[in-house]
C-alpha positions in Angstrom: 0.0 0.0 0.0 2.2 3.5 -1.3 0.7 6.7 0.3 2.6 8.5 -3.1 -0.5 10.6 -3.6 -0.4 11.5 0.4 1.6 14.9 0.5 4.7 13.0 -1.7 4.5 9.7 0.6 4.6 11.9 4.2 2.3 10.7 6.7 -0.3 12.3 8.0 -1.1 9.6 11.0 0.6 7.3 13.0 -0.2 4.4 10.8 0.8 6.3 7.5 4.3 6.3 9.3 4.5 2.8 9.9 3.2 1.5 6.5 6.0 4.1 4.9 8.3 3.0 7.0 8.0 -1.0 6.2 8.2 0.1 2.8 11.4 1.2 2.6 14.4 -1.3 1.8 15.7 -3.0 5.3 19.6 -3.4 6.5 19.5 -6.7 5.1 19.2 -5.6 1.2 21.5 -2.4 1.5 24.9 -1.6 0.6 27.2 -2.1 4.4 28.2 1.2 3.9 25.0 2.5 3.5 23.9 0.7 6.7 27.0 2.2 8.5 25.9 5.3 7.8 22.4 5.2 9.4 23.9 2.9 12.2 26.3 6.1 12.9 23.4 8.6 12.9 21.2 6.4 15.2 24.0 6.3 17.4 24.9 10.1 17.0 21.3 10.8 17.9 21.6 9.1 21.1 24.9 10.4 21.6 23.4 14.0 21.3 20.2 13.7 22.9 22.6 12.3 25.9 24.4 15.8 25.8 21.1 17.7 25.7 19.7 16.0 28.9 16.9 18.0 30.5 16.2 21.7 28.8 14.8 24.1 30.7 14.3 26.2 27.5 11.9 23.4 25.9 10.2 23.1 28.8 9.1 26.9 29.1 8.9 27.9 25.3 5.3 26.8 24.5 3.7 28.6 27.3 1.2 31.7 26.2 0.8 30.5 22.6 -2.1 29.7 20.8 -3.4 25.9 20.1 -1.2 23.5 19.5 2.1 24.9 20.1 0.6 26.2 23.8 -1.8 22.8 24.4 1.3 21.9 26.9 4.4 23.2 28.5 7.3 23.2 26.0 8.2 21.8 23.0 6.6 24.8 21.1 8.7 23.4 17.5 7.2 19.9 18.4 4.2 21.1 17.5 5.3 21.6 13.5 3.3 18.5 11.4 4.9 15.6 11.9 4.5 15.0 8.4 7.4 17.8 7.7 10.2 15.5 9.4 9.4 11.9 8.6 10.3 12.5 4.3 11.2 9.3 2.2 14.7 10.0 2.9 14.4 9.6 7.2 12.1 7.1 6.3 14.9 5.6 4.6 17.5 5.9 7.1 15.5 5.4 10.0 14.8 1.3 8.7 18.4 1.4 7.2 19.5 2.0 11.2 16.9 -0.8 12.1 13.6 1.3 13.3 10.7 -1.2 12.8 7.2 0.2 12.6 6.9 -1.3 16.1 9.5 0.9 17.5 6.7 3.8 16.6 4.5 4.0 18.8 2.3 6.8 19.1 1.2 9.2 23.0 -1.9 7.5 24.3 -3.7 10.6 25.3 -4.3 13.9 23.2 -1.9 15.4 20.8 -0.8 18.6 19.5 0.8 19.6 16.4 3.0 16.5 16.1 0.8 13.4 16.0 4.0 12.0 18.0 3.5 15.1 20.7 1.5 14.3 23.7 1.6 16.1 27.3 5.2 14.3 28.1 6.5 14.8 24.6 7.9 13.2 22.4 6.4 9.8 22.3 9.0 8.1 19.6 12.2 7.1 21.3 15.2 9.1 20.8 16.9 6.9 18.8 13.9 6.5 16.7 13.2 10.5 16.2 14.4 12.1 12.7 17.8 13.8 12.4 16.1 17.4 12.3 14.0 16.7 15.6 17.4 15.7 18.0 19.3 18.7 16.4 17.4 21.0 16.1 18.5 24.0 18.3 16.4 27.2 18.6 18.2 30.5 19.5 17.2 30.3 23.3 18.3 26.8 23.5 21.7 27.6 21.9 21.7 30.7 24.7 21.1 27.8 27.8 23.7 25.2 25.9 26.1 28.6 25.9 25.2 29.0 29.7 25.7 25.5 30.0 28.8 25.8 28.8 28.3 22.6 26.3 27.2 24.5 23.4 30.6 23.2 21.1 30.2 19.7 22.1 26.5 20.0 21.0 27.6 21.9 17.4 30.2 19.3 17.2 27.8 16.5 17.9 25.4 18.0 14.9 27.5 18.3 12.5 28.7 15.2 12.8 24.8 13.9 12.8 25.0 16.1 9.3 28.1 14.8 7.6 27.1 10.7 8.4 23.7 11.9 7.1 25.4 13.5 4.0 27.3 10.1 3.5 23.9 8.5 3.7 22.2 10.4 1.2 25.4 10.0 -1.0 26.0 6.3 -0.7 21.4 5.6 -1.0 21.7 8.0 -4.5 24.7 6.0 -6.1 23.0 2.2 -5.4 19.6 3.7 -6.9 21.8 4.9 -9.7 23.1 1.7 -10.4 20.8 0.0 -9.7 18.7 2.1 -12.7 21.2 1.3 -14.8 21.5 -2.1 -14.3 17.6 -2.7 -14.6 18.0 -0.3 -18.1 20.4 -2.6 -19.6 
């Protein structure tokens, strides 16, 4: 079942995720080196969600805004579509790093914006979440991280996120290209 005429195959529900997500190519029919690549980001996500700990920035950023971004306390990006993060190519890496549709699962009460966003968050593990959602730093996070006095080893930690996802992308476009070819001869 393709969900191509869905937004360009981005979900709209929780179950829209997980049918895109089992149809994208798993570990075992990759390239190593491709699967490397998504095996480094899951553990660079981990690595900098770690570094991140608790944020007293995302917990205080939603307050006094309008439905959804102020439905709860914090989180005030969370509350973008998640439709806007999870495009074929995280869908992609996410299974090439071994995220099965079962690792998704969804809040159990309400949502808002995100339909991974409940009251508590996020409801997707960390290591499950899409590169742009663990990096993503807003100018009064980057201020606390500063304060914090770990704002380089969070930059360092993102751009290294960045280049194993640049290798990704790179390594996913030249097996599609050959494999084109090879199915064109």
């Amino acid at each position: 079942m393709s969900l191509e005429g869905n937004g360009a195959g981005r979900p709209q529900t929780l179950d829209e995720l997980r049918i895109l997500l089992t149809e994208q190519r798993s570990a075992e029919t990759l390239d190593p080196e491709e699967v490397l690549a998504a095996r480094e980001m899951r553990r660079l996500r981990g690595e900098l969600s770690a570094a991140l700990g608790e944020l007293y920035s995302c917990a205080e950023c939603g307050r006094g805004h309008l439905l959804p971004e102020g439905r709860w306390d914090g989180g005030k990006c969370c509350s973008d579509p998640a439709a806007e993060h999870f495009d074929p190519e995280t869908l992609a890496q996410l299974r090439a790093a071994g995220t099965e549709a079962t690792d998704l699962v969804g809040p159990c009460d309400a949502r808002a914006g995100c339909f991974m966003r409940g009251p508590k968050g996020c409801a997707i593990p960390r290591e499950h979440r899409p590169n742009a959602c663990v990096g993503y730093l807003c100018e009064a996070l980057r201020r606390e991280l500063a304060a914090r006095g770990n704002l380089q080893d969070i930059q360092e930690k993102r751009y290294a996120l960045a280049a194993a996802e640049r290798r990704f992308v790179a390594l996913r476009a030249a097996r599609e290209l050959s494999e084109a070819m090879a199915k064109a001869l």
